[in-house]
Residue frames relative to the residue before (quaternion, step in Angstrom):
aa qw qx qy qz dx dy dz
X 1.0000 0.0000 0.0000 0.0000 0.00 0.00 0.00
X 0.4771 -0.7177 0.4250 0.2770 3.23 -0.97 0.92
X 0.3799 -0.8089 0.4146 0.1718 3.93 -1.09 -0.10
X 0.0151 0.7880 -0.6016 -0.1301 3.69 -0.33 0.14
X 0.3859 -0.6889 0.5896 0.1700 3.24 -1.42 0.82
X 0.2195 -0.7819 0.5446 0.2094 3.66 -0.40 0.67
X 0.6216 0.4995 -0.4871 0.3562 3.23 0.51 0.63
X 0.6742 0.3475 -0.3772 0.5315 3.19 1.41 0.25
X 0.6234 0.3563 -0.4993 0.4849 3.84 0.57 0.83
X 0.3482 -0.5785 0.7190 0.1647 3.15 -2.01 1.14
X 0.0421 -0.6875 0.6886 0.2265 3.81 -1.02 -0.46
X 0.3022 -0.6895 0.6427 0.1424 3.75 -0.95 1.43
X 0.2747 -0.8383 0.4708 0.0123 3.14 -1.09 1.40
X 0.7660 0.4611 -0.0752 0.4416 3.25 0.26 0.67
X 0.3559 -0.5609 0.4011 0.6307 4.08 -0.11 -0.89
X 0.1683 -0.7577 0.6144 -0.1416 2.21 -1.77 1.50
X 0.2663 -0.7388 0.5927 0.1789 4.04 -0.44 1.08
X 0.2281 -0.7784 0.5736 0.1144 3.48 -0.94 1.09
X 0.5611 0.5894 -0.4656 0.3478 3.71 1.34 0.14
X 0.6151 0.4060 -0.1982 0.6462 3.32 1.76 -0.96
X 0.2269 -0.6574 0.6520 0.3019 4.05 0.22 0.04
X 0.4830 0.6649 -0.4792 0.3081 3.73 0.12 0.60
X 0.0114 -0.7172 0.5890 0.3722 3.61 -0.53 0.37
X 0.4419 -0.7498 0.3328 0.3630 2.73 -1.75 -0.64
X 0.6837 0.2043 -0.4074 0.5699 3.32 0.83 0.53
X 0.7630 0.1802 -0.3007 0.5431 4.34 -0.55 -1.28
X 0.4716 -0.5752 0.6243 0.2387 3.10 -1.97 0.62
X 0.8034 -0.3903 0.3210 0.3149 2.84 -2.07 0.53
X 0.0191 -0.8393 0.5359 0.0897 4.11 -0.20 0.80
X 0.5080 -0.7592 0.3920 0.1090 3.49 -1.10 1.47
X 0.4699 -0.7988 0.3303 0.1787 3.54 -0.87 1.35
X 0.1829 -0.8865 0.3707 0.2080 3.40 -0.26 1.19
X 0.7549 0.1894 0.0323 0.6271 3.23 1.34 -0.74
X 0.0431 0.7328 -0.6791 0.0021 3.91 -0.74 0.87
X 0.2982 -0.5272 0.7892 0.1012 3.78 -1.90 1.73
X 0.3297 -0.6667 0.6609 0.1007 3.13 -1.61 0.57
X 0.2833 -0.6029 0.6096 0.4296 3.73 -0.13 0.08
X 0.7770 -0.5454 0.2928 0.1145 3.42 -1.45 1.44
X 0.7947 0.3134 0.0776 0.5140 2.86 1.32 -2.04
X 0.1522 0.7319 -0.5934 0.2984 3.70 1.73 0.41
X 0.2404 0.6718 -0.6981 0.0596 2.67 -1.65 0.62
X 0.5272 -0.7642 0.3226 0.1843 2.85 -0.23 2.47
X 0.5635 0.6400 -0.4345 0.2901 4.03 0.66 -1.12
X 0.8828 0.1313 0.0366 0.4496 3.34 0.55 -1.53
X 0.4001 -0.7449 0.3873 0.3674 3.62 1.72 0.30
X 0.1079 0.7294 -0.6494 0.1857 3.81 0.94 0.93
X 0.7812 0.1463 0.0521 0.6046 3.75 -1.39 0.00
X 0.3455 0.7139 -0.5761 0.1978 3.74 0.43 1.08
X 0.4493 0.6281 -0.4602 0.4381 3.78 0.12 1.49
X 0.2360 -0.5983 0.7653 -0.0235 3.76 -1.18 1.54
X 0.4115 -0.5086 0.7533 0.0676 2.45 -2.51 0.65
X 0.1930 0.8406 -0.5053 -0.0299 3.29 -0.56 0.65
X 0.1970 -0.7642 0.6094 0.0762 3.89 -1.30 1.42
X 0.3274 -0.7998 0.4930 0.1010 2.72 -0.53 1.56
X 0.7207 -0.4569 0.3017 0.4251 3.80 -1.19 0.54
X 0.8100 0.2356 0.0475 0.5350 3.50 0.78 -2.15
X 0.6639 -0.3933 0.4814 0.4157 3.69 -1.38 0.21
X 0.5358 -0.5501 0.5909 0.2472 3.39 -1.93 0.14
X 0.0191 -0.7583 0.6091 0.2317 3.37 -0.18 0.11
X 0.2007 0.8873 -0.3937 -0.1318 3.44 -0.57 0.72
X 0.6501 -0.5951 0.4656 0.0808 3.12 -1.69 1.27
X 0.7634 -0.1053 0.5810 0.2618 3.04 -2.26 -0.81
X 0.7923 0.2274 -0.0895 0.5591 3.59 0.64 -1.41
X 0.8102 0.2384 -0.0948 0.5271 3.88 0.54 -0.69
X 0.4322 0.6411 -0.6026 0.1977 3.42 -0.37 1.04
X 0.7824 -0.4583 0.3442 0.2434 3.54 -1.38 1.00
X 0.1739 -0.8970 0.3955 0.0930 3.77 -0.29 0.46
């Protein structure tokens, strides 16, 4: 099974312009904890999907709310 370090992913909350890497309103919130789906399998990206727990709360906004 493959691995991810959460210390190298951010997750941009909110709306975000990728020409300007800037969002525009919650900052960028640090991964505390990444699940791998079980059955990943990096070759062909089967079962290609992570859990991720992020250090801090959402604050949410106007731009970042749950759906």
């Amino acid at each position: 099974m493959s691995t991810l370090n959460p210390a190298q992913i951010e997750v941009a909350v909110g709306e975000y312009y990728q020409n300007t890497e800037s969002l525009k309103s919650n900052p960028r919130k640090i991964v505390r904890v990444t699940t791998i789906h079980p059955d990943y399998q990096d070759k062909n990206k089967i079962h290609d999907i992570a859990v991720l727990k992020l250090h801090d709360n959402i604050s949410w906004s106007s731009t970042a709310q749950p759906q």
